[in-house]
BAFI-245876 format. One record per residue (C-alpha): residue number from 1; x, y, z. Coordinates in Angstrom, 1 decimal, decimal comma. Layout:
BEGIN
   n      u      v      w
 NUM      X      Y      Z
...
END
This chain:
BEGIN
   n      u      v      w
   1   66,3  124,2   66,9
   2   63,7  126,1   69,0
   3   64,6  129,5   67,4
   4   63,6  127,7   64,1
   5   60,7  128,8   62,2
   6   58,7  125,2   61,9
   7   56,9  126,4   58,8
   8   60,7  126,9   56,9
   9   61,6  123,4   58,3
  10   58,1  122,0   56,7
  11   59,1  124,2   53,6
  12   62,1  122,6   53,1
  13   60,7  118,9   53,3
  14   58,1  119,8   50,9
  15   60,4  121,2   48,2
  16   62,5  118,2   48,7
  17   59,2  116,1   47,8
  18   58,5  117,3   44,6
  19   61,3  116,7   43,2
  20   61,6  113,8   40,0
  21   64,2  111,6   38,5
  22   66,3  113,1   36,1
  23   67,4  111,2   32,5
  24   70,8  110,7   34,4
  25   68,8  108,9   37,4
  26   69,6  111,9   40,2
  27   66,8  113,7   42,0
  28   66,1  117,0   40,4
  29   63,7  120,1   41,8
  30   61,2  121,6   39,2
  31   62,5  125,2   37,8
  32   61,9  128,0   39,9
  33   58,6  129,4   38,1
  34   57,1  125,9   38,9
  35   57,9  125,7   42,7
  36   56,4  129,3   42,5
  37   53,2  128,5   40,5
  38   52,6  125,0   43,2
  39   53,7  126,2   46,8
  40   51,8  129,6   45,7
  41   54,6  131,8   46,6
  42   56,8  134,4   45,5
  43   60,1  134,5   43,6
  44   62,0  135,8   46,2
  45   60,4  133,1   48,9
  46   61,5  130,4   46,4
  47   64,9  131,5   46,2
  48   65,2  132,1   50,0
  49   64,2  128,4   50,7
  50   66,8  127,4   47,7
  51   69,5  129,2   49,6
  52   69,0  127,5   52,8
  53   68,5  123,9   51,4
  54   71,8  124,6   49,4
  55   73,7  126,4   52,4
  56   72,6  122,8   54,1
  57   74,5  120,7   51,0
  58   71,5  119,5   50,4
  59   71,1  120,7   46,4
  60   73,7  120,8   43,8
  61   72,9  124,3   41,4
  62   74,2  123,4   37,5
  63   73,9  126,2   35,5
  64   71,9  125,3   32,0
  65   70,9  121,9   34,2
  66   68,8  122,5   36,8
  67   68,7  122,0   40,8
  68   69,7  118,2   42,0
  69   69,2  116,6   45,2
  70   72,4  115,3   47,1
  71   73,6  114,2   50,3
  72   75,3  116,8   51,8
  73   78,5  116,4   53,3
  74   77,9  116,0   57,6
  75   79,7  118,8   58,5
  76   76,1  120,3   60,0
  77   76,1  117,2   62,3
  78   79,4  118,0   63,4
  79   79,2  121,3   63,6
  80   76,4  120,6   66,2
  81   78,1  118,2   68,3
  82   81,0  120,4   68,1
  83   79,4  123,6   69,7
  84   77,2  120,8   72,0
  85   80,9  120,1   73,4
  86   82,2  123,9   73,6
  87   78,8  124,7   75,2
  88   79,3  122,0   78,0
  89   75,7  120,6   76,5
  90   77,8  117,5   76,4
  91   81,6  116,6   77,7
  92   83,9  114,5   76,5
  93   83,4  111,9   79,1
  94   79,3  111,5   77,2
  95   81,1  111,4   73,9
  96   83,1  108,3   75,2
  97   80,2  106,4   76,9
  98   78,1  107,2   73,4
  99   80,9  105,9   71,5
 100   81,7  102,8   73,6
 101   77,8  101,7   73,0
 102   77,8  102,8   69,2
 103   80,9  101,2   68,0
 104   79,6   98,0   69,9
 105   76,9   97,7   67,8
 106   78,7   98,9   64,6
 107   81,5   95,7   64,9
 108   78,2   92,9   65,0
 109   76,9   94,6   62,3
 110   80,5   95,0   60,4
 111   81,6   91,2   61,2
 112   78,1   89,6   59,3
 113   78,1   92,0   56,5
 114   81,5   93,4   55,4
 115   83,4   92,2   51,9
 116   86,4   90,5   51,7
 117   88,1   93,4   50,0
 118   87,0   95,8   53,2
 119   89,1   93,7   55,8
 120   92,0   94,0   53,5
 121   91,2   97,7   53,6
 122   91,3   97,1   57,7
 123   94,3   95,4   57,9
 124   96,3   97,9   55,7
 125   94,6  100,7   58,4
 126   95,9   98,4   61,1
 127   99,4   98,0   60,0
 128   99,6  101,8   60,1
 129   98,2  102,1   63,4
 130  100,8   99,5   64,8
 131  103,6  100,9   63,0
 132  102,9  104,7   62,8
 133  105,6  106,8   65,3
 134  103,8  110,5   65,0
 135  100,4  111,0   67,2
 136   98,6  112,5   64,2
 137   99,0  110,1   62,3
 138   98,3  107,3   64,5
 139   95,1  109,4   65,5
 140   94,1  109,6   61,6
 141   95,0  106,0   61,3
 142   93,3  105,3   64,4
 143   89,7  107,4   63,0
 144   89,6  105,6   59,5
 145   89,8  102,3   61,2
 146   87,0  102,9   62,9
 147   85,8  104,6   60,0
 148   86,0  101,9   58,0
 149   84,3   99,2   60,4
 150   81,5  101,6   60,1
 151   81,2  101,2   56,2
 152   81,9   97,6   56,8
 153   78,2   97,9   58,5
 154   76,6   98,3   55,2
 155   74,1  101,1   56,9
 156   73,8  104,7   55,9
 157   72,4  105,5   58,8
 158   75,3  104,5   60,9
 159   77,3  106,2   58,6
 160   76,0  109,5   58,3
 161   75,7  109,3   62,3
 162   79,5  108,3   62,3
 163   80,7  110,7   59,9
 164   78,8  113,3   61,9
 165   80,5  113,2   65,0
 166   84,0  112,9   63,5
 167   85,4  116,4   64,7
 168   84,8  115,3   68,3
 169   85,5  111,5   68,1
 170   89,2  112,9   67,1
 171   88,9  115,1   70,3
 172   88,4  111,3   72,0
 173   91,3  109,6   69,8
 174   93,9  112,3   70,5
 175   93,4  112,4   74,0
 176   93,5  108,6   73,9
 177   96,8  108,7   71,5
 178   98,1  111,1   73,5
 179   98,2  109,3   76,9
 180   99,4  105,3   75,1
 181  102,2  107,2   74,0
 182  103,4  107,9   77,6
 183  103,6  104,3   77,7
 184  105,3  101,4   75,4
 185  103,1   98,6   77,4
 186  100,1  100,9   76,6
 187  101,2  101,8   73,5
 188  101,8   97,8   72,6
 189   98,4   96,6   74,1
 190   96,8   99,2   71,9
 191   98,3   97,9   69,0
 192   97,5   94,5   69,9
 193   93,8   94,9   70,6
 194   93,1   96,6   66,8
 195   94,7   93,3   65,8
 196   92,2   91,1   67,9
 197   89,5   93,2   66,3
 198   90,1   92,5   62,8
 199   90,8   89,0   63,3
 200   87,3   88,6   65,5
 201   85,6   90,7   62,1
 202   86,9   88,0   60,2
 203   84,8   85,3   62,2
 204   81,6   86,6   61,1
 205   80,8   86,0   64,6
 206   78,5   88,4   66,0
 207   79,4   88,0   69,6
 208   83,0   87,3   68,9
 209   83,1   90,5   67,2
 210   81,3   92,3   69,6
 211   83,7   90,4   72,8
 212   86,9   92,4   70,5
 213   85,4   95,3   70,9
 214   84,5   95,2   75,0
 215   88,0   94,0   75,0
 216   89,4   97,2   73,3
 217   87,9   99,5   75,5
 218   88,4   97,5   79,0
 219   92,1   97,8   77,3
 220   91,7  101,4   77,1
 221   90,6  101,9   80,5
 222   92,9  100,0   82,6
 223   95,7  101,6   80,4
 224   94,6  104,7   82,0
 225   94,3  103,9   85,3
 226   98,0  102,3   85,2
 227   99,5  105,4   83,1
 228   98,0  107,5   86,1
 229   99,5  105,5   88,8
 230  103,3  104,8   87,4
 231  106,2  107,0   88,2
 232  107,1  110,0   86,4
 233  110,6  108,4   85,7
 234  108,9  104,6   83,9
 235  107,4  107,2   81,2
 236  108,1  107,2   77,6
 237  109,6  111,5   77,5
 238  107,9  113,0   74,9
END
């Protein structure tokens, strides 16, 4: 971010601030000519800032409609944390301690706000978990029910933060996946504690919830530590 210009960054948030509500209710960005005739600049300085906010995901181009505002999809935010990791900025060991203390407070939050509908959502993710036989899958299985605790949350914020580190979080969960399956004790304890943790979600109990989810990673750990020590020959083969 250093390399930045500042002035582009301060660019960007001001074109993003003059923008209005459309008939439809969306955000939409004056026509070029205008952003011209208030920012003072040229044509081609206009487009150049366009380019970048829509490289970002940031604006939606319609032809005949105009320039709209949108969330972008996070693949910037992963993109970052994915180079952070191939630079050795951060390891995967960081990503783990992060994790542990985001997904702590993303199951209080998820056990006082979710829907009824959403833990039927978790418990469908949870069966597949517990009865999925192919690593991918039970990683994929594994993200979306983590996934889905953090929509349960009901805030963006942790979503879009979630979202973000989703390429490296798999990383995490296919290491993890990987080892449980060497394992059927590890393999069934795993299974087990995604069951506690839906049941604690359906509480509503703040520290119940929150108990689940120190449980799930203690779990983790000392299935680890035990893979590690048993014999070669007690191993599931792959």
């Amino acid at each position: 971010m250093n390399d930045i210009d500042p002035r582009l960054l301060d660019r960007l948030k001001e074109f993003v601030s003059v923008s209005e509500l459309s008939k439809d209710g969306r955000l939409k960005l004056p026509p070029e000519r205008a952003l011209c005739d208030h920012f003072g600049m040229h044509r081609t300085s206009v487009r150049n800032v366009l380019s970048v906010l829509q490289s970002l995901g940031f604006i939606e181009r319609k032809q005949g409609s105009g320039t709209f505002l949108k969330m972008p999809e996070p693949i910037f935010i992963q993109l970052y944390f994915e180079l952070a990791l191939k630079l050795n900025y951060i390891s995967v060991d960081h990503l783990e301690t992060a994790r542990e203390m985001f997904e702590r407070e993303i199951i209080q939050a998820a056990a006082v706000n979710h829907m009824d509908s959403e833990i039927e959502t978790l418990e469908a993710i949870c069966d597949r978990i517990v009865n999925s036989k192919d690593v991918l899958e039970g990683i994929q299985a594994d993200y979306e029910f983590h996934e889905q605790l953090a929509i349960m949350a009901k805030n963006p914020a942790i979503l879009i933060i979630f979202q973000g580190l989703s390429s490296v979080l798999k990383k995490v969960l296919h290491q993890r996946r990987v080892l449980a399956r060497r394992s059927i004790v590890a393999q069934e304890k795993t299974n087990k504690i995604h069951i506690a943790i839906v049941n604690a979600v359906k509480t509503r109990d703040r520290e119940q919830a929150r108990q689940a989810m120190d449980q799930h990673f203690e779990t983790w750990n000392q299935n680890i530590m035990n893979i590690y020590r048993q014999p070669t020959d007690s191993l599931i083969e792959e």
